[in-house]
C-alpha positions, 0 to 999 in steps of 0.5 A, a space after each residue: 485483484 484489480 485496481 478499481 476493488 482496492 480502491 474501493 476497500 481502501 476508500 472505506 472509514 476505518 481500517 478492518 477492511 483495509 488490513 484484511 485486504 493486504 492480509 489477502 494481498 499478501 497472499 495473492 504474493 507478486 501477482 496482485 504487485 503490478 495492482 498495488 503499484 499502480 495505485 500507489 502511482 495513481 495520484 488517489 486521494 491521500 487516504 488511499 494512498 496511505 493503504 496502499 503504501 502500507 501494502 507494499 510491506 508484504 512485498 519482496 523488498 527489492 520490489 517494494 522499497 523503492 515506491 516506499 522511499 519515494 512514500 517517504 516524501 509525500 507532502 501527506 503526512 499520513 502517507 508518509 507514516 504508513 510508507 514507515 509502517 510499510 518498510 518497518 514490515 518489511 524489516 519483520 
């Protein structure tokens, strides 16, 4: 999957596209990572920012829990909330 498609989904009103597009991340497994970590460090808007964290759920955790941390402390609160919803997943 590559970094300009999940910005582009993630960009979208709404969140039925956003959430199907981590259900198929999570499929892709640590392939499709190096992509959602690179949005995650691309400086987007907070709106893409926020799915893009939550996406790190579905994710090993020794991959995913350090940019989840760090989510924690965007000056965003809605990122903030959905590096939340993204750590509580990895808990699932």
């Amino acid at each position: 999957m590559k970094v300009e498609e999940i910005i582009q989904v993630f960009r979208q009103h709404g969140d039925h596209k956003q959430r199907e597009l981590i259900r198929r991340l999570a499929k892709g497994g640590a392939k499709t990572f190096p992509a959602i970590r690179a949005v995650c460090a691309g400086g987007y808007s907070p709106s893409v920012q926020r799915w893009a964290v939550e996406a790190l759920g579905v994710y090993d955790q020794r991959l995913a829990l350090p940019l989840l941390r760090r989510a924690l402390r965007s000056p965003h609160m809605s990122v903030r909330l959905h590096a939340i919803f993204g750590i509580r997943r990895l808990q699932d």
